[in-house]
C-alpha distance (Angstrom), angle and dihedral (degrees) to the residues before:
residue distance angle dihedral
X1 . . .
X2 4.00 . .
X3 3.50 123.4 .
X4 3.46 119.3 -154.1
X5 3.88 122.0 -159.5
X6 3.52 136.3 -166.5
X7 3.92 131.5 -147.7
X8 3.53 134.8 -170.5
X9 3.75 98.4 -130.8
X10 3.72 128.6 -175.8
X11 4.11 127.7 -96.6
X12 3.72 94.7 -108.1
X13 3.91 97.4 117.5
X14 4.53 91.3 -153.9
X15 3.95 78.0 55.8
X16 4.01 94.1 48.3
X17 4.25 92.1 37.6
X18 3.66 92.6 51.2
X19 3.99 95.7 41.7
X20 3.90 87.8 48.3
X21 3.91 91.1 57.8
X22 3.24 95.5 50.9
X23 3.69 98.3 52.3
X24 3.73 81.9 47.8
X25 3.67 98.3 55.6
X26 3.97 90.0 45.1
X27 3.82 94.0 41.5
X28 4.00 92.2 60.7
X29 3.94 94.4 30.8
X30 4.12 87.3 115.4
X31 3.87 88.1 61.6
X32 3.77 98.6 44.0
X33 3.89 125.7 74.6
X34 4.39 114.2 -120.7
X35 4.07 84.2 -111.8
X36 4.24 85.9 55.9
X37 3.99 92.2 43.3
X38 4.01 88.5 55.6
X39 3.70 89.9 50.0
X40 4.00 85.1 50.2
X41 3.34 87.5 49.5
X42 3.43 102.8 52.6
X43 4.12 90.6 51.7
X44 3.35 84.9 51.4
X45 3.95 97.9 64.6
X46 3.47 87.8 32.6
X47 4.00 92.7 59.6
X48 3.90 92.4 40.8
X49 3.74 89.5 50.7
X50 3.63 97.5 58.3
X51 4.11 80.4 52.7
X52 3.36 101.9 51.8
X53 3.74 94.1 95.3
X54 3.83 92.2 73.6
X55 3.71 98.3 37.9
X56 3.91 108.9 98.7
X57 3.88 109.3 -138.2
X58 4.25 90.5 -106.2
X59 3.92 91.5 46.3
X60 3.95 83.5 55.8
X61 3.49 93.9 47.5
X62 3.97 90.9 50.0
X63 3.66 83.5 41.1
X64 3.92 91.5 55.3
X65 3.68 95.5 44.2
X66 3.88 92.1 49.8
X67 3.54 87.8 58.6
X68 3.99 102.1 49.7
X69 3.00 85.0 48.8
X70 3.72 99.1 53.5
X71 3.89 87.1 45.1
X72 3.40 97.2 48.5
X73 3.79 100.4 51.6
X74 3.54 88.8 45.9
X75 3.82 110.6 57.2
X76 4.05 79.3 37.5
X77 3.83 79.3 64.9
X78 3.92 101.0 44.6
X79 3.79 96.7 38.2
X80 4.22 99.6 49.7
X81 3.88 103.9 105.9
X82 3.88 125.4 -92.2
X83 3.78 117.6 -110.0
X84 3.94 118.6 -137.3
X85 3.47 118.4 -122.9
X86 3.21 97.0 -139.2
X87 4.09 127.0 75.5
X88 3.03 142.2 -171.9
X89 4.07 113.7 -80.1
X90 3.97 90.3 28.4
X91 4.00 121.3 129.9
X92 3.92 91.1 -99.9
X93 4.60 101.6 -119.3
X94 3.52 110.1 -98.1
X95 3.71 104.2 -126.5
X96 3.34 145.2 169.8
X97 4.14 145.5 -154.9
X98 3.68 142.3 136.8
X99 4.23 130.1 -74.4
X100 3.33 132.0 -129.1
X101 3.77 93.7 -85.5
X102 3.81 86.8 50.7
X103 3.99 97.3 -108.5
X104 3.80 121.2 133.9
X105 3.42 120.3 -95.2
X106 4.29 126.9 -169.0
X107 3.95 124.8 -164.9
X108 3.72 88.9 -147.9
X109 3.89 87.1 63.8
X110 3.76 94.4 74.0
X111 3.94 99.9 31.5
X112 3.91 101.2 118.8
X113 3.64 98.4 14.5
X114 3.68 97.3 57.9
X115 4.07 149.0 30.1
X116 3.66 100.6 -133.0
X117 4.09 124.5 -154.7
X118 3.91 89.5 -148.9
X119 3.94 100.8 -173.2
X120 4.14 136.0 171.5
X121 3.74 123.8 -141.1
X122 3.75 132.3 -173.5
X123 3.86 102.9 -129.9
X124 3.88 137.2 -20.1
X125 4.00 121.9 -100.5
X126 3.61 93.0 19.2
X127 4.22 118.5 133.1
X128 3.69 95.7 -104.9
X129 3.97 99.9 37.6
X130 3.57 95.5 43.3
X131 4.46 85.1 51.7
X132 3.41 85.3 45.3
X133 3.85 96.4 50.4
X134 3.49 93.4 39.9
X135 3.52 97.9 51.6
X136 4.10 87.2 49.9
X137 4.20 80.8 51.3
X138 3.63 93.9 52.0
X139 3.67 93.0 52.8
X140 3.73 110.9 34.3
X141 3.78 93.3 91.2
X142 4.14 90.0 67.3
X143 4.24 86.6 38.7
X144 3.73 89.1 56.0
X145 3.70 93.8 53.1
X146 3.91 82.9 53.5
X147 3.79 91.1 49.1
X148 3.87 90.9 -111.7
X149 4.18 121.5 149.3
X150 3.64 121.5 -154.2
X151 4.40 107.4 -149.8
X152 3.93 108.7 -178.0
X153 3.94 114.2 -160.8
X154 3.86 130.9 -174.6
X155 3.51 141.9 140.6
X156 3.90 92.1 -82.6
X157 3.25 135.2 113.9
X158 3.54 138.6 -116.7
X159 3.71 96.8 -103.2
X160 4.10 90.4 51.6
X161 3.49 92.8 45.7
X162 4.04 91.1 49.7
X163 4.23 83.2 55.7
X164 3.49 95.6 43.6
X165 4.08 88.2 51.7
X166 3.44 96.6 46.8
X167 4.14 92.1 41.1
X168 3.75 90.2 60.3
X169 3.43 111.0 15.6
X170 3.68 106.0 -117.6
X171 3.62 122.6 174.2
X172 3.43 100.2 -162.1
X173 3.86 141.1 97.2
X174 3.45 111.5 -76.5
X175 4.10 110.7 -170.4
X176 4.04 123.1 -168.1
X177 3.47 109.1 -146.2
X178 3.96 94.5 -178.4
X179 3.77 103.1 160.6
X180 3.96 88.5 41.0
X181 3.84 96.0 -120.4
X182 4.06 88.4 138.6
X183 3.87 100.0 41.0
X184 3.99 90.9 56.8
X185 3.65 97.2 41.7
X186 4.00 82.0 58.7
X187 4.02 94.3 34.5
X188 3.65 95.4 -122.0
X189 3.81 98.4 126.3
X190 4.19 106.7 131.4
X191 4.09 88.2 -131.7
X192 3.87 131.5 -23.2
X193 4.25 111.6 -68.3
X194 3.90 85.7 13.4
X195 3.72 115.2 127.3
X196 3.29 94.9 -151.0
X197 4.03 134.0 105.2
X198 3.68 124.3 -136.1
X199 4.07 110.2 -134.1
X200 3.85 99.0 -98.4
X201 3.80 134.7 153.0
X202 3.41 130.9 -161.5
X203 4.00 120.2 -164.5
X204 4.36 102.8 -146.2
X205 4.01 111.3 -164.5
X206 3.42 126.3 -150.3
X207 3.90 86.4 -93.6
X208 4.08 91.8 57.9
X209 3.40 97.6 -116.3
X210 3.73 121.6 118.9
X211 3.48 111.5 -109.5
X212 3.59 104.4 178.6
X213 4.50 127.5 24.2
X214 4.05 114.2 -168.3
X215 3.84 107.4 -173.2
X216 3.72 112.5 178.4
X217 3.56 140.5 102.6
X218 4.26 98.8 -115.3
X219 4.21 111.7 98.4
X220 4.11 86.9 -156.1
X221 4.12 90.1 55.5
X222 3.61 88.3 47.4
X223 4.32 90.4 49.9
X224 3.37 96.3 48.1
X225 4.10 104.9 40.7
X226 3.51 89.2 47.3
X227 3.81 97.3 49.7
X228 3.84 89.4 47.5
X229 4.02 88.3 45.9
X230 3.96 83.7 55.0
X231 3.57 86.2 50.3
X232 3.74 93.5 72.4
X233 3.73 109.6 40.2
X234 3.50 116.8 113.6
X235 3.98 116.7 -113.9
């Protein structure tokens, strides 16, 4: 969400210049990289510099003040935590993507034969995913008995998922979601034009409803609530 904020500033126009950039370079900080809002920032305090001169010292103090302000409120407003769309209790989306070996592959074909562990990464082969995946790996052979599927999604493709298969030998489901379509019918994006999954897992019963949501960043939470969650669905 972006807040926008309004101050009654004074008539000096260095003091209404300089305030204006930096609204700017805050305003459009969720299309810029970090390396491009350093170089903002550094015309920034270049401009204001060269204003300085006509600032009185309590219009720069006002001017100073605006500006934390401004700065403050708005990486409070970027950096507060997304909220999945899905809850518990919901009719799990039925989506659809590709697999690792580039075949098609539709929710709605296990609903009713299967529980499904539906979960979101961020990227293939990194230290948490790959724990995660392995972990999911090391247990599937019990889950199976239990009539339990493991689907992977992320941002990947098909060709990274392939390597990240063959790297660790998983025998799961991995899907590539590579234009996102999944990830925001779930609400797991990371932020808005990001393509990036949060790590997310959604436990589907046999009905299609979600029975169980873990939302946090730790592999090992995500293991063990799900396995519990597993635990209580009925046959």
């Amino acid at each position: 969400m972006r807040l926008a904020i309004f101050f009654q500033i004074p008539s000096a126009t260095p003091f209404k210049i300089g305030f204006r950039l930096l609204q700017l370079v805050f305003s459009l900080g969720h299309l810029t990289t970090p390396r491009a809002r350093v170089a903002s920032s550094r015309i920034l305090i270049k401009t204001m510099k060269t204003s300085l001169v006509a600032i009185s010292l309590p219009a720069l103090k006002r001017a100073l003040v605006c500006a934390a302000i401004l700065a403050g409120l708005t990486l409070v407003s970027e950096s507060a935590p997304a909220e999945t769309k899905v809850k518990a209790g919901d009719p799990a989306p039925q989506v659809e993507g590709v697999d690792s070996e580039g075949k098609a592959w539709k929710l709605a074909d296990l609903i009713g034969k299967k529980a499904v562990v539906l979960y979101f990464y961020p990227k293939d082969d990194t230290p948490g995913c790959t724990k995660q995946a392995c972990g999911w790996r090391d247990r599937l052979e019990n889950l199976k008995k239990d009539g339990v599927e493991i689907v992977g999604v992320s941002f990947d493709s098909p060709e990274s998922h392939q390597k990240f298969v063959a790297k660790h030998h998983l025998n799961f489901t991995l899907v590539a979601d590579t234009e996102g379509k999944i990830a925001d019918a779930y609400g797991v994006r990371v932020a808005p034009g990001r393509n990036m999954a949060r790590r997310v897992s959604f436990v589907i019963g046999l009905d299609g409803k979600v029975a169980h949501v873990t939302d946090t960043p730790s592999a090992d939470t995500h293991l063990a609530e799900c396995k519990e969650s597993l635990g209580t669905l009925k046959k």
